[in-house]
Structure formats: structure tokens, C-alpha cells
N, CA, C and O atoms as a GROMACS GRO file, in nm:
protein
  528
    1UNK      N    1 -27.281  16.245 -23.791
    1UNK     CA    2 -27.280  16.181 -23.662
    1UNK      C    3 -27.396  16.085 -23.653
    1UNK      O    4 -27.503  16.104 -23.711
    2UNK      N    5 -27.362  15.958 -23.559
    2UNK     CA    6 -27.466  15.835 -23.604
    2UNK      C    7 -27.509  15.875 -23.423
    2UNK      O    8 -27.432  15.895 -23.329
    3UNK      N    9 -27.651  15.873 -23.428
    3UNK     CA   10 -27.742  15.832 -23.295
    3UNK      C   11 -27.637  15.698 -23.212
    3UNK      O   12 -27.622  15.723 -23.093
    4UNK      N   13 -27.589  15.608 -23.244
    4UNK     CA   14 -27.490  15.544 -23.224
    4UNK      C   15 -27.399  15.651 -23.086
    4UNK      O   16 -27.373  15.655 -22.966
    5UNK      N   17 -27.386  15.704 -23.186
    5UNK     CA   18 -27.197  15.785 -23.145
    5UNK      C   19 -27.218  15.897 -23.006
    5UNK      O   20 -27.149  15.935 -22.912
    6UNK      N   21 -27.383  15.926 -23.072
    6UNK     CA   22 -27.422  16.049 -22.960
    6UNK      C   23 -27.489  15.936 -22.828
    6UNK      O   24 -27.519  15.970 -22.714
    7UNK      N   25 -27.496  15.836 -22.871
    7UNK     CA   26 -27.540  15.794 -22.735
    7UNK      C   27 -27.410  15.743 -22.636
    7UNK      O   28 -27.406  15.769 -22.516
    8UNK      N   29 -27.276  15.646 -22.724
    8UNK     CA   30 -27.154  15.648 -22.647
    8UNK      C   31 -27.151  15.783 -22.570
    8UNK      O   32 -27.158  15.801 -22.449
    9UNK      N   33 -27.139  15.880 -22.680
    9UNK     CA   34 -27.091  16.006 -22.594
    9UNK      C   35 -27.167  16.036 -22.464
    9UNK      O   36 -27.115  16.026 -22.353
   10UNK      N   37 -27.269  16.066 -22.481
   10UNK     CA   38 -27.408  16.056 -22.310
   10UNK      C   39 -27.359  15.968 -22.222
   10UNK      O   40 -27.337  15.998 -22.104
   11UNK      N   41 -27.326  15.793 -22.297
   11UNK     CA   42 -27.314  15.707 -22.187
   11UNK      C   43 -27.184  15.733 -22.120
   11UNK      O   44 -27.180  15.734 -21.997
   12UNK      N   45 -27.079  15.753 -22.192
   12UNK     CA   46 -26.934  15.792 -22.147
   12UNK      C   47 -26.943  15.898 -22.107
   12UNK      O   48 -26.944  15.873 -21.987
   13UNK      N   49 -26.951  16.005 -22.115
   13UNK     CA   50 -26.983  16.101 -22.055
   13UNK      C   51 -27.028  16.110 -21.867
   13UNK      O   52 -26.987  16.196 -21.788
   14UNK      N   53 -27.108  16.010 -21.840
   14UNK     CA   54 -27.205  15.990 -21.737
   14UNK      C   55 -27.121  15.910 -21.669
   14UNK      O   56 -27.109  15.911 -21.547
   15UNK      N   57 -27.060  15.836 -21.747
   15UNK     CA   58 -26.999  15.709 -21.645
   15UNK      C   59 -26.806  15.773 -21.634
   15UNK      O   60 -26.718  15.700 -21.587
   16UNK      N   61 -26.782  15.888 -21.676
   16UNK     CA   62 -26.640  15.948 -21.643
   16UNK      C   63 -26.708  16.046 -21.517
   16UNK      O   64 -26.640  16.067 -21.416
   17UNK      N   65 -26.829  16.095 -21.530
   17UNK     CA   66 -26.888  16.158 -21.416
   17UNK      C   67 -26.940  16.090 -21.303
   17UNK      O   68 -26.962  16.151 -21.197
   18UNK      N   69 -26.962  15.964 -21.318
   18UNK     CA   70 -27.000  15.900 -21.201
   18UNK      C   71 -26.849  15.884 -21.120
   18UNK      O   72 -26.824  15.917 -21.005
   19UNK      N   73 -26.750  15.815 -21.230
   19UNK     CA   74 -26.588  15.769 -21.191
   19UNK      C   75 -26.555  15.876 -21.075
   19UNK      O   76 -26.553  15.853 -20.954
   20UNK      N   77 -26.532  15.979 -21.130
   20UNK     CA   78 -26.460  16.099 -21.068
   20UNK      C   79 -26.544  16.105 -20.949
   20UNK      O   80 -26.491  16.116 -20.838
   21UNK      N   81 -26.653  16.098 -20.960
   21UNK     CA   82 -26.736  16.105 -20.820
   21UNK      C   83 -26.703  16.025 -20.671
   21UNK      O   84 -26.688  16.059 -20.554
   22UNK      N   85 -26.698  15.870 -20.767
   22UNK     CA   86 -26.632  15.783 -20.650
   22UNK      C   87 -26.460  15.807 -20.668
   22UNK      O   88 -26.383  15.772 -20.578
   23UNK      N   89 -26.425  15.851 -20.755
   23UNK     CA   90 -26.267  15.869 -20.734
   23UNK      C   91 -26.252  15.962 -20.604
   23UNK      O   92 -26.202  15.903 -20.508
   24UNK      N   93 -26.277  16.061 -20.587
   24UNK     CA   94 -26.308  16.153 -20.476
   24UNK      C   95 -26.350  16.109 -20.348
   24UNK      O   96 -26.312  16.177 -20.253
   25UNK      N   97 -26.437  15.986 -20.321
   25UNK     CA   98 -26.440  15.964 -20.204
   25UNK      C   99 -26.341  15.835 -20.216
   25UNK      O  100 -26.275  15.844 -20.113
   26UNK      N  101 -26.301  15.738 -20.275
   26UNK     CA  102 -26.244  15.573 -20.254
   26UNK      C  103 -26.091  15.616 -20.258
   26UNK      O  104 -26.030  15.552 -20.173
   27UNK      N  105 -26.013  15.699 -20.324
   27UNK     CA  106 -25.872  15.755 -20.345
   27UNK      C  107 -25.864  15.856 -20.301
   27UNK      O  108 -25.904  15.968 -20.332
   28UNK      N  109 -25.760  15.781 -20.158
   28UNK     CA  110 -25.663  15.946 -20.096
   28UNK      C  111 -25.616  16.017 -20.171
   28UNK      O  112 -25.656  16.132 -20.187
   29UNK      N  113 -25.512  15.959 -20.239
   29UNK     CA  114 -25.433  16.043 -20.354
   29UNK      C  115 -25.504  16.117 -20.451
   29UNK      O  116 -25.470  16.230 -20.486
   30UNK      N  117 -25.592  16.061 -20.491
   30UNK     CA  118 -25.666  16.135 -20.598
   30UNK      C  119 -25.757  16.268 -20.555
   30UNK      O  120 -25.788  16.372 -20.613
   31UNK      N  121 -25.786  16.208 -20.409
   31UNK     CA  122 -25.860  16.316 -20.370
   31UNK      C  123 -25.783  16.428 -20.302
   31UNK      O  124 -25.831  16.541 -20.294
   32UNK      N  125 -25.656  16.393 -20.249
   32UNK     CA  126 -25.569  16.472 -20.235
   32UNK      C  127 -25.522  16.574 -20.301
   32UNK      O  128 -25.487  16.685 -20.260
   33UNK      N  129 -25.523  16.522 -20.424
   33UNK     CA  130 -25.475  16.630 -20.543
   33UNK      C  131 -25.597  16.755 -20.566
   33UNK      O  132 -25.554  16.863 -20.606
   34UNK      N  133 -25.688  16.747 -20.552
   34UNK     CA  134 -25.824  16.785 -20.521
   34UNK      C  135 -25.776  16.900 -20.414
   34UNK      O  136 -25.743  17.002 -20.474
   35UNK      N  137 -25.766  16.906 -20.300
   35UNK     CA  138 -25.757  17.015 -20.216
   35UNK      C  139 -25.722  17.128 -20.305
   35UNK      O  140 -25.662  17.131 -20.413
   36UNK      N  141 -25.787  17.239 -20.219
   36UNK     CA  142 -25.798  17.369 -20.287
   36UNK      C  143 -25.824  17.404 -20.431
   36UNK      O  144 -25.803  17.519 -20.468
   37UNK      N  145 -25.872  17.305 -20.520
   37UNK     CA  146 -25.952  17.350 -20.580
   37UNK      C  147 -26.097  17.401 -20.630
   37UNK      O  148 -26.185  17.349 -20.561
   38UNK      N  149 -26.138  17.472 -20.710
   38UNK     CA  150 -26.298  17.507 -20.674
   38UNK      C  151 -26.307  17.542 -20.813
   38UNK      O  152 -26.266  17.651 -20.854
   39UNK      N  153 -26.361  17.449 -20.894
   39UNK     CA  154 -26.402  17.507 -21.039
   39UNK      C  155 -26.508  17.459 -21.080
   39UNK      O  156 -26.555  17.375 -21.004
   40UNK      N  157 -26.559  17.477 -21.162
   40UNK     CA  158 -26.725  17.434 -21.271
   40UNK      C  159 -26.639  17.390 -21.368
   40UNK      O  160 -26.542  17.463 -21.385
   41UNK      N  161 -26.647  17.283 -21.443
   41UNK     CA  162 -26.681  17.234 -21.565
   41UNK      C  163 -26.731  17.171 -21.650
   41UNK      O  164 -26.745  17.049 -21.654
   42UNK      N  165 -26.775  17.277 -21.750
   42UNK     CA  166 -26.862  17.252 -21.868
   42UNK      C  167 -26.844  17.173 -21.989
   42UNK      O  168 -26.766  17.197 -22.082
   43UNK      N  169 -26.932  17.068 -21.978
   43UNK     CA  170 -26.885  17.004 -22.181
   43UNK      C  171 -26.987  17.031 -22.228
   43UNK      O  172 -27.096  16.995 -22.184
   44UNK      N  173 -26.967  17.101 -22.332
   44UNK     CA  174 -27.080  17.093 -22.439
   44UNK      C  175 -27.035  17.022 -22.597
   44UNK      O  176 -26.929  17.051 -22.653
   45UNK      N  177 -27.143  16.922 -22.657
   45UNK     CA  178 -27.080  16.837 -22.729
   45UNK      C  179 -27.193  16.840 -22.822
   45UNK      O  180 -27.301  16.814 -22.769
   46UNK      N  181 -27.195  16.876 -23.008
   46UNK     CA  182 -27.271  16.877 -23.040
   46UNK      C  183 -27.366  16.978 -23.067
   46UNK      O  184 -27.335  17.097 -23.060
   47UNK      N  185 -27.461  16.946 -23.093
   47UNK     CA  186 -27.584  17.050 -23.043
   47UNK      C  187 -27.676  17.048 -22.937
   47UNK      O  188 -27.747  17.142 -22.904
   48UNK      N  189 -27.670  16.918 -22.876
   48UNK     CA  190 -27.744  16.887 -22.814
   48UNK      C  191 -27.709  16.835 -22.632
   48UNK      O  192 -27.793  16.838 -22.542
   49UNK      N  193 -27.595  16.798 -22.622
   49UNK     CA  194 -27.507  16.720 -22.495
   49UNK      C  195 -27.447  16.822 -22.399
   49UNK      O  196 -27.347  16.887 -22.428
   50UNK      N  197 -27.493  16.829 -22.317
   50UNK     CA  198 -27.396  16.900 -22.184
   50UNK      C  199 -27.442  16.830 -22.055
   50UNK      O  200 -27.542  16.763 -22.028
   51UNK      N  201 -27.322  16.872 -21.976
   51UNK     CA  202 -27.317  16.839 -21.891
   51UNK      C  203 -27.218  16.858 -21.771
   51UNK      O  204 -27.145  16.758 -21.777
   52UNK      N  205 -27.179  16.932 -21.668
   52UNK     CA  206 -27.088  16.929 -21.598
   52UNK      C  207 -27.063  16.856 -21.490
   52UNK      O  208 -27.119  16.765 -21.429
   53UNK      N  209 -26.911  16.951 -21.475
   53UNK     CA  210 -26.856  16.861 -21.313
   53UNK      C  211 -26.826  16.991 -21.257
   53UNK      O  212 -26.774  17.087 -21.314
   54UNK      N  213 -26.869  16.979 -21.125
   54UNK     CA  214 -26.827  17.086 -21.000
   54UNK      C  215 -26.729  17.002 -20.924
   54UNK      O  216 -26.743  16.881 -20.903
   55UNK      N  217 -26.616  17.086 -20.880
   55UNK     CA  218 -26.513  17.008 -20.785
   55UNK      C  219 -26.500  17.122 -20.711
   55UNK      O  220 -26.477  17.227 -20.772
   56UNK      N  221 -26.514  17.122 -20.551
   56UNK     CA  222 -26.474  17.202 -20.440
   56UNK      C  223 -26.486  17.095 -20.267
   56UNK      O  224 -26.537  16.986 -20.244
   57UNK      N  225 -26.428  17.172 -20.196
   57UNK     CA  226 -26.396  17.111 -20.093
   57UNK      C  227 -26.355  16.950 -20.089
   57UNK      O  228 -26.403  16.864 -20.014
   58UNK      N  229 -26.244  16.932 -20.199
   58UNK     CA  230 -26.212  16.792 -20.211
   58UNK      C  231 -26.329  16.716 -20.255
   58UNK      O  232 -26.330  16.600 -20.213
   59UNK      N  233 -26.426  16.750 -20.328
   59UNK     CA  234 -26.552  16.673 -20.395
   59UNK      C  235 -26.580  16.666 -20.496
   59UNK      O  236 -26.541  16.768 -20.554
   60UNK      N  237 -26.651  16.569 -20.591
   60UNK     CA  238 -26.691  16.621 -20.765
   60UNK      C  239 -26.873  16.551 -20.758
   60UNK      O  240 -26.939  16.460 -20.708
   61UNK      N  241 -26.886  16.676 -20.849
   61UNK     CA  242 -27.043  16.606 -20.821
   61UNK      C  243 -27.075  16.676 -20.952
   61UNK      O  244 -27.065  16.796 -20.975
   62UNK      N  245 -27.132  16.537 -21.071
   62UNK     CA  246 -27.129  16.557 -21.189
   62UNK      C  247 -27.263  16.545 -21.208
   62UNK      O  248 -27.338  16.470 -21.145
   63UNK      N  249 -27.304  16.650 -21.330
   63UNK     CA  250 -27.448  16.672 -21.354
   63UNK      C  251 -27.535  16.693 -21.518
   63UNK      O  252 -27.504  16.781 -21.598
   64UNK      N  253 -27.600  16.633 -21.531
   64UNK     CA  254 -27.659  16.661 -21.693
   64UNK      C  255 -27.670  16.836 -21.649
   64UNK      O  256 -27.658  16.898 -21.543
   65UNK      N  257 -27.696  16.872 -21.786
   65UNK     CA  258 -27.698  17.006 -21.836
   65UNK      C  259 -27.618  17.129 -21.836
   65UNK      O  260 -27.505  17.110 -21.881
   66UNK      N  261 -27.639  17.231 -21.804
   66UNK     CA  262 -27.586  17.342 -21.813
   66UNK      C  263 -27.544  17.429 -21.675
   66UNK      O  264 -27.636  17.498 -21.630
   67UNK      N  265 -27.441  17.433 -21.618
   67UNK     CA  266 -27.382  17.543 -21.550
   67UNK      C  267 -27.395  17.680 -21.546
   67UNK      O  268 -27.342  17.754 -21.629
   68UNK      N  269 -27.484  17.729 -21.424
   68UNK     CA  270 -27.525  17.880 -21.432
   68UNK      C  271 -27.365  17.998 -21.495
   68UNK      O  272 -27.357  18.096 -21.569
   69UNK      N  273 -27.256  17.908 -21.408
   69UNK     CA  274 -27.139  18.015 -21.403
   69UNK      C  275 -27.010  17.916 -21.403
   69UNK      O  276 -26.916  17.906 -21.324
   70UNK      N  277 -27.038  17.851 -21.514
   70UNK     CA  278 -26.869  17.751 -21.513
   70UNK      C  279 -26.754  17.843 -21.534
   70UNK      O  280 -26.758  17.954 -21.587
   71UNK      N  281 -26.638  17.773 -21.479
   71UNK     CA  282 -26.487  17.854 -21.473
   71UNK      C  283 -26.406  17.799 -21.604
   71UNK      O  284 -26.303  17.860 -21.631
   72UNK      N  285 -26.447  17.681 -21.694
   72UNK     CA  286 -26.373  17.640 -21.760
   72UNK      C  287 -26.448  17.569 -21.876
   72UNK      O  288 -26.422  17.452 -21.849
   73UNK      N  289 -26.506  17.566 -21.960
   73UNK     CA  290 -26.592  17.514 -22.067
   73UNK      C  291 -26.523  17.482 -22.219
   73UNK      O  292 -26.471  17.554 -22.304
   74UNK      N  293 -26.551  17.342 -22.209
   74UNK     CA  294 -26.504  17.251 -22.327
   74UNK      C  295 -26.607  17.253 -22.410
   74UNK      O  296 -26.717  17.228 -22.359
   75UNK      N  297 -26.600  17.289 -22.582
   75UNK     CA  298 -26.735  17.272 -22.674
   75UNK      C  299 -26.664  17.213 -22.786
   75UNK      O  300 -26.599  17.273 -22.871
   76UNK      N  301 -26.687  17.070 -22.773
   76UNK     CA  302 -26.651  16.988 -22.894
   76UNK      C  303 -26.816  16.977 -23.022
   76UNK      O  304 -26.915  16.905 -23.031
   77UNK      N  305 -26.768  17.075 -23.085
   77UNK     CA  306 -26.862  17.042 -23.216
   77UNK      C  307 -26.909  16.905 -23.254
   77UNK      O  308 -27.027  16.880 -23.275
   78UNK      N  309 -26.824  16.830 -23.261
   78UNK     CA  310 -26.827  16.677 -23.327
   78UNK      C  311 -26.852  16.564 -23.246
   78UNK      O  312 -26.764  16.547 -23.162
   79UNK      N  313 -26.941  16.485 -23.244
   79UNK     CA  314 -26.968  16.364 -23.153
   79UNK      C  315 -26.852  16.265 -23.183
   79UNK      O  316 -26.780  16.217 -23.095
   80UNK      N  317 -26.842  16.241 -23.301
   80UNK     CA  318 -26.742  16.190 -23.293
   80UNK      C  319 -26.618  16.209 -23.243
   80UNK      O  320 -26.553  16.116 -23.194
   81UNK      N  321 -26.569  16.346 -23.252
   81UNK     CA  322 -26.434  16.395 -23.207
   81UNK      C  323 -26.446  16.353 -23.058
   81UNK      O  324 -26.354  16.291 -23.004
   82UNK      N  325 -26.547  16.382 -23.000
   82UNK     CA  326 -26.595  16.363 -22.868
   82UNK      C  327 -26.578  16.234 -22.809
   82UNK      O  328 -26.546  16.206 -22.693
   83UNK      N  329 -26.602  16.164 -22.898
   83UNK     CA  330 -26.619  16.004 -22.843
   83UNK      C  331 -26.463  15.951 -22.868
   83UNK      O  332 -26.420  15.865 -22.792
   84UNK      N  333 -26.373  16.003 -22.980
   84UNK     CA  334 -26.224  16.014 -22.980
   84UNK      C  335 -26.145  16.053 -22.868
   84UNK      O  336 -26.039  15.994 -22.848
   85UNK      N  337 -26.188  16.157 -22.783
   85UNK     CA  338 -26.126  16.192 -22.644
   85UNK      C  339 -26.172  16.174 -22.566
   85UNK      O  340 -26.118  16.210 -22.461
   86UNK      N  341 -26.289  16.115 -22.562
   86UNK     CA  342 -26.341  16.003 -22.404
   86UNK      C  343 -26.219  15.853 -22.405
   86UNK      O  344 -26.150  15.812 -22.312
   87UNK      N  345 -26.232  15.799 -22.555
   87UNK     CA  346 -26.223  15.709 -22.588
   87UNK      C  347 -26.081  15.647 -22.545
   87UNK      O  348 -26.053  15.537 -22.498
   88UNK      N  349 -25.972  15.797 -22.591
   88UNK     CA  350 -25.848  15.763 -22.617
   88UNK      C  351 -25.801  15.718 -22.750
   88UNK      O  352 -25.686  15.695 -22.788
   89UNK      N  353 -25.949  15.705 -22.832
   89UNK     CA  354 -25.897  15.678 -23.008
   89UNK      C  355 -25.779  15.680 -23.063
   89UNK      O  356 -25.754  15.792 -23.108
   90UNK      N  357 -25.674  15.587 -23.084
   90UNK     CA  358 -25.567  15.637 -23.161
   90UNK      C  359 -25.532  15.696 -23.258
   90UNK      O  360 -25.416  15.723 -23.290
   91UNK      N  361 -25.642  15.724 -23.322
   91UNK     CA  362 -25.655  15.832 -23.461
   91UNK      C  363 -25.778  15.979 -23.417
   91UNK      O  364 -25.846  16.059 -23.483
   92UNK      N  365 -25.761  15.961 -23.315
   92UNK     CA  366 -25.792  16.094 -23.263
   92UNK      C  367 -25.690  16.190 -23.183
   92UNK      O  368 -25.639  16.184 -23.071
   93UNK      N  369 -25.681  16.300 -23.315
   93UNK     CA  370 -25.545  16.416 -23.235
   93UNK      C  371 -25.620  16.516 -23.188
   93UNK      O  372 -25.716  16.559 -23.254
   94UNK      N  373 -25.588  16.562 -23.076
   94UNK     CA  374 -25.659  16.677 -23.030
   94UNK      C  375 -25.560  16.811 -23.061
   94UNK      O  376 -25.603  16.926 -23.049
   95UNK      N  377 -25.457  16.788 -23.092
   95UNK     CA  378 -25.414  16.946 -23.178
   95UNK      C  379 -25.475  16.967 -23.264
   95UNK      O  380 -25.511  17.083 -23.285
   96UNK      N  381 -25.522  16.836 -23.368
   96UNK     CA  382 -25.569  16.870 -23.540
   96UNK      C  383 -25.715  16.949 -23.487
   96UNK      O  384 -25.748  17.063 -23.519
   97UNK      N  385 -25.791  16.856 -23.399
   97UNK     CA  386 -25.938  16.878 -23.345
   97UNK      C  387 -25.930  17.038 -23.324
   97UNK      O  388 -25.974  17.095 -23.424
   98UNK      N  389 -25.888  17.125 -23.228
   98UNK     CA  390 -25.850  17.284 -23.151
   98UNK      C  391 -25.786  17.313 -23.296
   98UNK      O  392 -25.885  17.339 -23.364
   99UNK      N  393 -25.704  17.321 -23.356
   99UNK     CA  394 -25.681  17.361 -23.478
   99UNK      C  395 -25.761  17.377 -23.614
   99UNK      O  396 -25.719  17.446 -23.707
  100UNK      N  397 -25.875  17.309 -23.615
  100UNK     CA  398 -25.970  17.288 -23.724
  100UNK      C  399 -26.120  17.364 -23.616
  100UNK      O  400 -26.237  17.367 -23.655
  101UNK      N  401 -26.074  17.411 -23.492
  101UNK     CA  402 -26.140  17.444 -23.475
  101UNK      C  403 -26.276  17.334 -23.420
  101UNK      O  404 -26.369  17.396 -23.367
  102UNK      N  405 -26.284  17.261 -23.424
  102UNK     CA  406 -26.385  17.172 -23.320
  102UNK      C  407 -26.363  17.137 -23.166
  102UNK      O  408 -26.444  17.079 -23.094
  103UNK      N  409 -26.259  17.176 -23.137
  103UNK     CA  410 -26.243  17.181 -23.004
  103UNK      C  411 -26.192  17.310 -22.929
  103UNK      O  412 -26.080  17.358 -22.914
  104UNK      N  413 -26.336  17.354 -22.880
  104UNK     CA  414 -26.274  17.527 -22.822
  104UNK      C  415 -26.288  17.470 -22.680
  104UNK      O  416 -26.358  17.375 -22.646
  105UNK      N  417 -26.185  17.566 -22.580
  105UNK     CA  418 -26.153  17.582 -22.457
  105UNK      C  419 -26.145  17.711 -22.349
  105UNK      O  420 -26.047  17.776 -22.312
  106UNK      N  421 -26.236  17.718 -22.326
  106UNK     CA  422 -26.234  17.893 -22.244
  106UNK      C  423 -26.219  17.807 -22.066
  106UNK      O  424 -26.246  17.709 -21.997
  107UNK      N  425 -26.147  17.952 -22.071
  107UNK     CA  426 -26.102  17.919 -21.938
  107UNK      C  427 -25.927  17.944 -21.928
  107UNK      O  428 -25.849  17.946 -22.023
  108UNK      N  429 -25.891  17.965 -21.760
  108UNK     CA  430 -25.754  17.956 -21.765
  108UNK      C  431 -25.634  17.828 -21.846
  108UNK      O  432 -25.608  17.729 -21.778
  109UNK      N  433 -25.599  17.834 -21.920
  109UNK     CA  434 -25.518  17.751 -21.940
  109UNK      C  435 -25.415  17.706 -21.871
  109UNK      O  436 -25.347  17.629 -21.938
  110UNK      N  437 -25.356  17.731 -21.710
  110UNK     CA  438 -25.253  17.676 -21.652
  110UNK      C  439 -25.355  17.566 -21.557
  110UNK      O  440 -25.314  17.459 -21.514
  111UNK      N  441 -25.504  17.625 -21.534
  111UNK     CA  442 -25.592  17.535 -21.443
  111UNK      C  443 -25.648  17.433 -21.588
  111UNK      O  444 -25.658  17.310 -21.579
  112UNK      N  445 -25.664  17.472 -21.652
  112UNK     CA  446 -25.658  17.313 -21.760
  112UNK      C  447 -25.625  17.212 -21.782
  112UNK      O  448 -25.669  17.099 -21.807
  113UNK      N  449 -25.497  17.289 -21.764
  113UNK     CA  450 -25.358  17.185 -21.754
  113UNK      C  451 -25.347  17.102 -21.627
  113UNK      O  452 -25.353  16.979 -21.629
  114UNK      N  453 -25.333  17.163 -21.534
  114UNK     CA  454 -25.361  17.125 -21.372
  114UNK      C  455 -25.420  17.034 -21.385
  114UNK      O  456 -25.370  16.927 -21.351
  115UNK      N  457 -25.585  17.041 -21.454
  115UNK     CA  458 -25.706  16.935 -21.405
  115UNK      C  459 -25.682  16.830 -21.491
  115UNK      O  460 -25.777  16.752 -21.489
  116UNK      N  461 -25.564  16.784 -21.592
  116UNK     CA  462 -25.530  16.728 -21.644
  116UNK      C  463 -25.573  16.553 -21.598
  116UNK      O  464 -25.644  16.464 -21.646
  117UNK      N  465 -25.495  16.567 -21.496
  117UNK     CA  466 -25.512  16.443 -21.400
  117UNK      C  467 -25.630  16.350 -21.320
  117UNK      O  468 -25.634  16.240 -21.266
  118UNK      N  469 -25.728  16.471 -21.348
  118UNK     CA  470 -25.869  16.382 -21.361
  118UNK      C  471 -25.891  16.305 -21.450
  118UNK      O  472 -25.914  16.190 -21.414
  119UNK      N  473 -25.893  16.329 -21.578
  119UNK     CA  474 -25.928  16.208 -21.714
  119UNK      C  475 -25.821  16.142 -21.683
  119UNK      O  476 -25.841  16.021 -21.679
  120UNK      N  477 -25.670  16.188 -21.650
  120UNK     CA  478 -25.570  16.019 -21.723
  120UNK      C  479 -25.608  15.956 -21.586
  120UNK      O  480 -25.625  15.838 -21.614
  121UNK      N  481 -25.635  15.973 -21.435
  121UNK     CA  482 -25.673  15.886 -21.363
  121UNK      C  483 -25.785  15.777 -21.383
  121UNK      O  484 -25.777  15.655 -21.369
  122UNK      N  485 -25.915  15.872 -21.428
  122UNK     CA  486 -26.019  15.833 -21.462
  122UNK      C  487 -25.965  15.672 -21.567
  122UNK      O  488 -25.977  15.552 -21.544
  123UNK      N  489 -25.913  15.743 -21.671
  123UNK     CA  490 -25.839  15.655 -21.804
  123UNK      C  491 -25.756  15.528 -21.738
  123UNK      O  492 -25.792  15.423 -21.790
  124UNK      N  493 -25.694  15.518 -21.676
  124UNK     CA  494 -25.565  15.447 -21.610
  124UNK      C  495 -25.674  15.327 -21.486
  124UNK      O  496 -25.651  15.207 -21.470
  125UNK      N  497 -25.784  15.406 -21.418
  125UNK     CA  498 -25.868  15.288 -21.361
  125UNK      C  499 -25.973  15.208 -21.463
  125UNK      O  500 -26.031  15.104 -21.432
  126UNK      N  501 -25.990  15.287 -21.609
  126UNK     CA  502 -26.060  15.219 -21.701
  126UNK      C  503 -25.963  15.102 -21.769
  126UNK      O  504 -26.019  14.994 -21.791
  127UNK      N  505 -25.871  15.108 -21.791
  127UNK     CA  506 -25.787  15.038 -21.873
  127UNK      C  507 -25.742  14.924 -21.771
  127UNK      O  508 -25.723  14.810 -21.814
  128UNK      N  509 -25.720  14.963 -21.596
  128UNK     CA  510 -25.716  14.845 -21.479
  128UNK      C  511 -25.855  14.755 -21.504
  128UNK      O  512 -25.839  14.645 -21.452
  129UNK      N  513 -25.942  14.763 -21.546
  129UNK     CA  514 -26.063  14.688 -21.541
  129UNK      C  515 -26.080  14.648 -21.641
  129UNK      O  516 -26.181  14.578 -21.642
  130UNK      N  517 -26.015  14.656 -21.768
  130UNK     CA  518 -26.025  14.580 -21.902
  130UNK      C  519 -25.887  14.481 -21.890
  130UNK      O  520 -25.842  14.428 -21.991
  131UNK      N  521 -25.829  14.464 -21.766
  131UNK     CA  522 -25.753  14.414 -21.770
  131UNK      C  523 -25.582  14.453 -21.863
  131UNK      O  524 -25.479  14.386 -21.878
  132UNK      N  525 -25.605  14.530 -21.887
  132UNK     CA  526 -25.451  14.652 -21.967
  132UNK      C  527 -25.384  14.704 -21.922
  132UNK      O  528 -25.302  14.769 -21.988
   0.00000   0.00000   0.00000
């Protein structure tokens, strides 16, 4: 992993946590979808990168470091793999990634799935601003 790759990851990282932040207050819909949920989540990336997002009372408020008591925690070994699923990399599979084992997931898996719709929103207003 290149100092390069771990710093995308920090900067992307920060700026999908800032997104979601204003996604929550600027989008009804988005924040709509939001009601009644209440979870912690954790990324840990590396050896060195964490950082979560808390979402409750229709809010997200994203934070460097570590979560006393997250409900759902992502630990991507690989900066690179990492910067592949911020990214949307087209040669980044996330079955091969969870299958080889660099991408573990604790937590409920039907609320996983659920929170799905945070990144492709997040993704879908990144790709409106590159003009795509």
C-alpha cells in the first residue's frame, strides 16, 4: 500500500462523511429513508484508519476514530481494496475482497443491506458533479 492510497482513503473517507451529513439535512427523501433508524458505523481500514458514522433521529454525524459501541463494523485489511469501494473501481469485486477474506462485516446483515442506500446515494450525487 502507497502513502498515496492511504491518504485517498482518509480523504474519501471524510468527504463520504461530510456528504451523508449534508445529505441528511438538504434531501427529504434521503432523509426520509433515515427515520427510525439508530445505528453506529464503524470502518476500520488498514492498520491504521477508522472512523465512523452515527445515524439516529433522522441525522448522520461522521467522526475520525473509534466507536465506544458500534452496531455494524466494516474492516477492510487493504487500502487499496478500500479505495476500490469508495471509488467504485471497476476491477474491484467485493465478493472476491469478503471471500479472500479482506473484507469482514459484523453486524446484522438484513440492516446492511438496508443501509445500502447511503453509499449509492452518496455515489449517484458524486457522479451528478463530475458531470456523469
Amino acid at each position: 500500500m502507497s502513502i498515496e492510497e492511504k491518504v485517498c482513503v482518509r480523504v474519501l473517507g471524510a468527504m463520504i462523511g461530510y456528504a451523508t451529513e449534508q445529505l441528511a439535512i438538504v434531501d427529504e427523501e434521503f432523509k426520509g429513508k433515515l427515520k427510525g433508524i439508530s445505528e453506529v458505523i464503524q470502518w476500520k481500514i488498514g492498520d491504521d484508519i477508522a472512523y465512523y458514522t452515527e445515524i439516529k433521529d433522522q441525522t448522520i454525524k461522521a467522526s475520525d476514530g473509534t466507536a465506544s459501541n458500534p452496531t455494524i463494523t466494516f474492516e477492510v485489511s487493504d487500502v487499496s481494496d478500500a479505495l476500490g469501494l469508495f471509488t467504485q473501481r471497476g476491477d474491484t469485486d467485493i465478493t472476491k475482497i469478503i471471500s479472500a477474506g479482506k473484507l469482514k462485516i459484523n453486524g446484522d446483515a438484513a440492516t446492511v443491506q438496508k443501509l445500502g442506500f447511503i453509499l449509492e446515494t452518496v455515489g449517484e450525487y458524486m457522479q451528478g458533479m463530475g458531470g456523469g
